[in-house]
C-alpha positions as a printed NumPy array, in Angstrom:
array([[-52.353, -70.876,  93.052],
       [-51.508, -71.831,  89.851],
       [-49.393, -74.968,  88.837],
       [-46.4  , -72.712,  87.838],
       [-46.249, -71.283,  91.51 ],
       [-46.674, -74.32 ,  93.07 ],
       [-43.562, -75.956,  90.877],
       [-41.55 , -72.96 ,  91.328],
       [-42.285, -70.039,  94.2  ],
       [-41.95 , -66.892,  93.502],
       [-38.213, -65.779,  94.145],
       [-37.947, -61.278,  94.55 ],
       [-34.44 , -60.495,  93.981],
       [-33.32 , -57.355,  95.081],
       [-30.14 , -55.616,  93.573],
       [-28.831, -51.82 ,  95.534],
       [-27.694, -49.642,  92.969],
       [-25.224, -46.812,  93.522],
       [-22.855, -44.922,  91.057],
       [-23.076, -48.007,  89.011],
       [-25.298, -47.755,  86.375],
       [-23.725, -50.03 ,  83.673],
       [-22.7  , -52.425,  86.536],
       [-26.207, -53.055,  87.38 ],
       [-27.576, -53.31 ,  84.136],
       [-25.141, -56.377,  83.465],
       [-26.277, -58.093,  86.479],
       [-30.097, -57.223,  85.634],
       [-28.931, -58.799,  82.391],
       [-27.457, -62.084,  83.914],
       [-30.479, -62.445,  86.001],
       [-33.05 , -62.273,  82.839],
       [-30.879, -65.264,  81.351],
       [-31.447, -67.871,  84.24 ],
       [-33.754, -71.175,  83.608],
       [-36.043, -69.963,  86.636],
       [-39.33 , -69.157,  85.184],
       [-40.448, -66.897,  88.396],
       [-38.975, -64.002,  89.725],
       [-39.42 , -60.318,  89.787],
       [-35.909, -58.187,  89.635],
       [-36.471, -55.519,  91.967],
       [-33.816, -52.1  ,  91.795],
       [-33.021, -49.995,  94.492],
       [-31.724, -46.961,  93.087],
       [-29.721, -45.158,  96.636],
       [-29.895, -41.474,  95.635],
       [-26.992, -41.842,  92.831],
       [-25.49 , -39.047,  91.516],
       [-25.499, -40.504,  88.242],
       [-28.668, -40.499,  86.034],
       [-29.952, -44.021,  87.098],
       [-32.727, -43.639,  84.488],
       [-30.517, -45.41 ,  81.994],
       [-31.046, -48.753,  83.998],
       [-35.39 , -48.62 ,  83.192],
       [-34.349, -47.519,  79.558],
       [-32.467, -50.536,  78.842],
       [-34.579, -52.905,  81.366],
       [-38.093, -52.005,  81.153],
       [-39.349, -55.313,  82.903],
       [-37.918, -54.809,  86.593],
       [-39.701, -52.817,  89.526],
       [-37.417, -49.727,  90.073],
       [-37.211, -48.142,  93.331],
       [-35.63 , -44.713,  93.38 ],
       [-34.421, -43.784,  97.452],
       [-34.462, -39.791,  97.471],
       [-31.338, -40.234,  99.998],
       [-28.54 , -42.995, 100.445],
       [-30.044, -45.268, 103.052],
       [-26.994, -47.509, 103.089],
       [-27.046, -51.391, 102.246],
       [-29.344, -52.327, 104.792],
       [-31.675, -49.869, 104.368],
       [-31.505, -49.913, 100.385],
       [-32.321, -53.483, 100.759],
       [-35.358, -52.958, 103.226],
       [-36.935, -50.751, 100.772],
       [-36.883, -53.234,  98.253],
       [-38.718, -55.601, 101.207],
       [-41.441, -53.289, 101.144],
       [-42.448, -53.901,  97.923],
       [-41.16 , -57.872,  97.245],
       [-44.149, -60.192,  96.224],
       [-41.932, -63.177,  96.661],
       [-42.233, -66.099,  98.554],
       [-38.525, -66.052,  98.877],
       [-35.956, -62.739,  98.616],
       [-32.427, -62.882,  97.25 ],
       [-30.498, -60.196,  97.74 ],
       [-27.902, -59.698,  95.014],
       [-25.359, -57.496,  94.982],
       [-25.478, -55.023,  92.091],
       [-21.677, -56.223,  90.747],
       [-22.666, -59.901,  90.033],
       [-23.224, -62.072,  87.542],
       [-24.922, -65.495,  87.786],
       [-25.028, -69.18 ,  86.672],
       [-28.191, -69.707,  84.645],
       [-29.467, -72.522,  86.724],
       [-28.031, -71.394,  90.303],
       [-31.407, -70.282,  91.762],
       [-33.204, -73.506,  91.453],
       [-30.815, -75.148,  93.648],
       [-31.118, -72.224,  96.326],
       [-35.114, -72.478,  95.966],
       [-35.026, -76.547,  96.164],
       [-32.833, -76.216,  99.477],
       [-35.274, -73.715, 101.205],
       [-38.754, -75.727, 100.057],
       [-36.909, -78.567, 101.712],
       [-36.188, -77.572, 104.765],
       [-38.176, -74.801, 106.431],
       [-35.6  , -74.772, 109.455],
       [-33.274, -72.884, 107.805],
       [-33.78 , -68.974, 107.818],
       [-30.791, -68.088, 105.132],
       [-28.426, -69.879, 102.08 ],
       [-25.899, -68.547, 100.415],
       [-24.493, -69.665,  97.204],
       [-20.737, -70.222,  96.365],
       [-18.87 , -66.698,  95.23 ],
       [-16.096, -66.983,  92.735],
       [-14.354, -64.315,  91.611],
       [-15.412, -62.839,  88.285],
       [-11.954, -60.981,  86.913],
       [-10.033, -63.283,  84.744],
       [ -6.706, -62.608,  87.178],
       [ -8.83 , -64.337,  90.078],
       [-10.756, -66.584,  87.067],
       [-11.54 , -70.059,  89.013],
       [-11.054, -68.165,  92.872],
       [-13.108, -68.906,  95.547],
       [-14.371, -65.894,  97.443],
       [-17.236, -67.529,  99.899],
       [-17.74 , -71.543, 100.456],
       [-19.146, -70.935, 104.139],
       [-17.665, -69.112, 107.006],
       [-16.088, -69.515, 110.333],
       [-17.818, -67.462, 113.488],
       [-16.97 , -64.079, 114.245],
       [-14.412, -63.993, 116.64 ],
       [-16.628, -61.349, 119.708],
       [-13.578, -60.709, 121.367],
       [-11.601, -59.256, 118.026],
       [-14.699, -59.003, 115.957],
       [-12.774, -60.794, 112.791],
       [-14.151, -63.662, 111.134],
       [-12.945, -66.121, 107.906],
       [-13.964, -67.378, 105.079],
       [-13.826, -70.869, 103.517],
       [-12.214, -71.167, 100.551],
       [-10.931, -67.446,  99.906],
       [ -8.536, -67.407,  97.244],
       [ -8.716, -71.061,  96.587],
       [ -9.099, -72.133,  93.209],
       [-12.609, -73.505,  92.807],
       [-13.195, -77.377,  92.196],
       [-15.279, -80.051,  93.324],
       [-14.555, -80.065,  96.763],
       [-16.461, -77.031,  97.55 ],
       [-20.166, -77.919,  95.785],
       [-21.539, -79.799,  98.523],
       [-23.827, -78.209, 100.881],
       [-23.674, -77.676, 104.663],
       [-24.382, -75.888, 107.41 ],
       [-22.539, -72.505, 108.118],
       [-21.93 , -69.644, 110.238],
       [-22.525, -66.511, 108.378],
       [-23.95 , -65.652, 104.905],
       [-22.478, -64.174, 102.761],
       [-23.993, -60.311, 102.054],
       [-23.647, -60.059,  98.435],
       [-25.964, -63.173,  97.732],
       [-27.93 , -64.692, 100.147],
       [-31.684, -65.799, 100.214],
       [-34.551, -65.572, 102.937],
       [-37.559, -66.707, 103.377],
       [-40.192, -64.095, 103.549],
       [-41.688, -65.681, 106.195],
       [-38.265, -65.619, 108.446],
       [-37.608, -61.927, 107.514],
       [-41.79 , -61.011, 109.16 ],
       [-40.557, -63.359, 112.   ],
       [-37.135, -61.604, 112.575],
       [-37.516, -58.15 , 111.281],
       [-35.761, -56.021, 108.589],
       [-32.188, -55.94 , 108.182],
       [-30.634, -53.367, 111.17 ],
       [-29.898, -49.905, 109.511],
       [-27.567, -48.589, 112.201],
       [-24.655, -50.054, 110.025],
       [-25.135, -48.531, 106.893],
       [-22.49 , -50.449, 105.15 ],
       [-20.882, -53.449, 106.377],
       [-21.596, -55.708, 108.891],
       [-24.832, -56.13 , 108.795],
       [-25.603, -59.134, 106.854],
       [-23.31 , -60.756, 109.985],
       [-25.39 , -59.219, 112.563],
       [-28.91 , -60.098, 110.955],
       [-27.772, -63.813, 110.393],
       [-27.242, -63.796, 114.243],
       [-31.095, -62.2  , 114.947],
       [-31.99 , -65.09 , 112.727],
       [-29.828, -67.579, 113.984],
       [-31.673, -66.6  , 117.87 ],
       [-35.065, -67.617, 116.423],
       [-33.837, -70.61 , 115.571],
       [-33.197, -70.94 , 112.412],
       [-30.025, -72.362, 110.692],
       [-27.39 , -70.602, 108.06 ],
       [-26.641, -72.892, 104.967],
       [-23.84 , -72.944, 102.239],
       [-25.03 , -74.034,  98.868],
       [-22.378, -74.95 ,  96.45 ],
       [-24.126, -76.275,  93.621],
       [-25.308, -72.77 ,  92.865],
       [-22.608, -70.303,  91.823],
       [-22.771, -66.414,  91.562],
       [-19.394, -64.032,  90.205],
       [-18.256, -60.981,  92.157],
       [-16.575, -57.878,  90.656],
       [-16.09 , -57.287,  94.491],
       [-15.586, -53.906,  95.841],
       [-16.627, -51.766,  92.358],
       [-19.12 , -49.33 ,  94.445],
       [-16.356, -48.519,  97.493],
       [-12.664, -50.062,  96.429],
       [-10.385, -51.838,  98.094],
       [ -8.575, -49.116,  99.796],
       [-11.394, -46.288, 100.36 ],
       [-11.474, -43.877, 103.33 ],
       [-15.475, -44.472, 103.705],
       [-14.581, -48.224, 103.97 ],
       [-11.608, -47.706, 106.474],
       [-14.625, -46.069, 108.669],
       [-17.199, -48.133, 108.166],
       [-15.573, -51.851, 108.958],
       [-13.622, -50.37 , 111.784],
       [-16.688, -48.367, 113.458],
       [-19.058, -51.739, 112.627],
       [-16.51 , -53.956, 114.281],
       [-17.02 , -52.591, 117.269],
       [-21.343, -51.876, 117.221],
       [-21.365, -56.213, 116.04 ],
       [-19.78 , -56.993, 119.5  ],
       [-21.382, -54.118, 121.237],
       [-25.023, -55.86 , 119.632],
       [-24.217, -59.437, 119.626],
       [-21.839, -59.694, 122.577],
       [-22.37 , -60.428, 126.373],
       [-20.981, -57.435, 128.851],
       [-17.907, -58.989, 130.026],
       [-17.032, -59.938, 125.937],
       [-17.857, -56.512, 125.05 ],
       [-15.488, -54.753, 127.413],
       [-12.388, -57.347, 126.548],
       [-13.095, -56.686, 122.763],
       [-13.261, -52.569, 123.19 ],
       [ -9.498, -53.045, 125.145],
       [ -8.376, -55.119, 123.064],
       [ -9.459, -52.602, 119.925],
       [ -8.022, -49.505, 121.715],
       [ -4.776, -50.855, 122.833],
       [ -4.206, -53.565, 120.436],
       [ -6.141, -52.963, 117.152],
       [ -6.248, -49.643, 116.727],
       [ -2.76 , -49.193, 117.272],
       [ -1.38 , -51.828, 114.89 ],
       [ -3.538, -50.501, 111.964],
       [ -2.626, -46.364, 112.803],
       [  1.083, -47.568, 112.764],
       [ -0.005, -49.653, 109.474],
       [ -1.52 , -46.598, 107.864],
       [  1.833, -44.225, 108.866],
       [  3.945, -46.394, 107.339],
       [  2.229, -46.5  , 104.272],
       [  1.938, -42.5  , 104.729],
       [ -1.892, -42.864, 104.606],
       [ -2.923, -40.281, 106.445],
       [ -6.171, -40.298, 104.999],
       [ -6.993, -43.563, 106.305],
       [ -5.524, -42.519, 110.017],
       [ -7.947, -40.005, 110.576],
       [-10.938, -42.183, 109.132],
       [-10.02 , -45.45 , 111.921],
       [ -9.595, -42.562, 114.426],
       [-13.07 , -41.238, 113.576],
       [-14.355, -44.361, 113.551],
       [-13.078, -45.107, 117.019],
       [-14.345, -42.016, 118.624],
       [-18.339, -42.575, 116.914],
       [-18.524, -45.849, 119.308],
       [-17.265, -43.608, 122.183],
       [-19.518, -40.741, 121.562],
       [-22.668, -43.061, 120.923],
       [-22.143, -45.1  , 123.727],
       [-25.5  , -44.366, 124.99 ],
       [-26.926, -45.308, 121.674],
       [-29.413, -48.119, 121.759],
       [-27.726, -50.852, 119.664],
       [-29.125, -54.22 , 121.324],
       [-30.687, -55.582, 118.803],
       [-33.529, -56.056, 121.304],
       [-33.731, -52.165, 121.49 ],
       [-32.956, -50.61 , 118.766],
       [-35.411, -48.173, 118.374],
       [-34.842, -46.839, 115.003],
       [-34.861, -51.046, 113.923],
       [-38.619, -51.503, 115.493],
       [-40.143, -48.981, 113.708],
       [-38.92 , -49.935, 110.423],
       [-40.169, -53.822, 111.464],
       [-43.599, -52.209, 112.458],
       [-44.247, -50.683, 109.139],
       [-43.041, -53.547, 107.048],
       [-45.408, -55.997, 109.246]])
């Protein structure tokens, strides 16, 4: 190993593209101005129905993956495992921008403590009407029995108070950093999710090998949250409501699992229809209805994270 390598690790990021061509090339962009001297930018293109060609055309020096189907966050992501040389992945969503010196901090933290499996950096807002907001400074635990969790800091204007770092709960999926050597340990991220969720649900595999989840505030990343899906889109109505109910279903004990399901179907599920028909969004109705009914139908489905199926393959081939 060279002297460069040994003074600064090699750090794969990994950035999911979809629909978002112009997005991702600004965050590709961002990345090629930090003060880290080594890291590879790795592009997972998820079957866009754009032209993603444009993104190689304007940034040659980045390993571009092109999925010949959607394979969803998680699985986007795990492709761009397969081919990461790094010593350490950060996985980036695609509608960021950074700090020019936040990775060193995030690298620093991990080469100092080998007990902890994932750090996340501090999110701020990146629109100037939310210029200053905190999005992420840690996180609460998901509540099992209402599968709802909280943020630290949301909506808070940013200041000192928030760049120390600690131990957290959760992650935060649209920047967070793993050792390679935790990700072989604990396996891929679970693809049974396909959007949401499952950066909660793979902190928790890692958390039950032992490792710890850290916040890292002196490293800050901007999020133009929401540009792939919205904030009020029927696919992300779905999604959230039918992953609330697989994270308890994975993560939960019996007894938990059963008091969260009532307390969806008789509590939850009627508060946001009622929500929805007031609004006259029907769209959305029939979306947390469907979303419901999925968990119902596929309640044989394996989704212990001790036997998912579908997860062990994918962690055989990547081994």
């Amino acid at each position: 190993m060279d002297a460069k390598n040994e003074l600064y690790p090699l750090v794969s990021v990994i950035s999911v593209n979809y629909n978002q061509a112009q997005i991702t090339i600004e965050t590709i962009e961002s990345l090629q101005k930090v003060s880290y001297p080594n890291l590879e930018i790795i592009i997972v293109d998820n079957a866009s129905k754009e032209d993603p060609e444009v993104i190689v055309q304007q940034c040659p020096n980045i390993k571009f993956i092109r999925s010949d189907k959607n394979l969803g966050f998680a699985g986007g992501n795990n492709l761009g495992i397969k081919e990461a040389r790094g010593e350490y992945v950060l996985f980036l969503n695609s509608d960021t921008e950074v700090d020019k010196d936040f990775l060193q901090p995030l690298v620093n933290l991990l080469e100092n403590n080998p007990d902890i499996g994932i750090v996340s950096p501090k999110l701020v807002y990146f629109f100037s009407e939310n210029k200053n907001l905190v999005q992420y400074a840690g996180s609460n635990h998901i509540n099992l029995f209402t599968a709802r969790g909280s943020t630290i800091g949301f909506k808070q204007q940013d200041n000192e108070s928030f760049n120390h770092t600690i131990e957290t709960n959760l992650p935060h999926g649209a920047a967070m950093m793993l050792p390679m050597r935790v990700i072989r340990e604990v396996g891929l991220m679970p693809e049974i999710y396909f959007l949401y969720y499952e950066e909660h649900d793979w902190a928790h595999m890692v958390m039950r090998k032992g490792f710890k989840i850290y916040y890292c505030g002196t490293s800050t990343v901007y999020h133009k949250e929401s540009m792939s899906v919205g904030k009020n889109n029927p696919l992300k109505v779905f999604y959230m409501n039918r992953n609330r109910l697989i994270f308890v279903r994975r993560n939960a004990k019996p007894l938990i699992a059963v008091i969260s399901f009532l307390f969806y179907s008789f509590v939850a599920l009627p508060v946001n229809v009622l929500k929805f028909l007031l609004k006259g969004e029907m769209k959305f109705i029939s979306k947390i209805i469907q979303a419901y009914f999925w968990n119902i139908t596929h309640c044989k489905v394996k989704v212990n994270p001790y036997l998912n199926e579908q997860n062990e393959i994918i962690y055989a081939n990547f081994k």
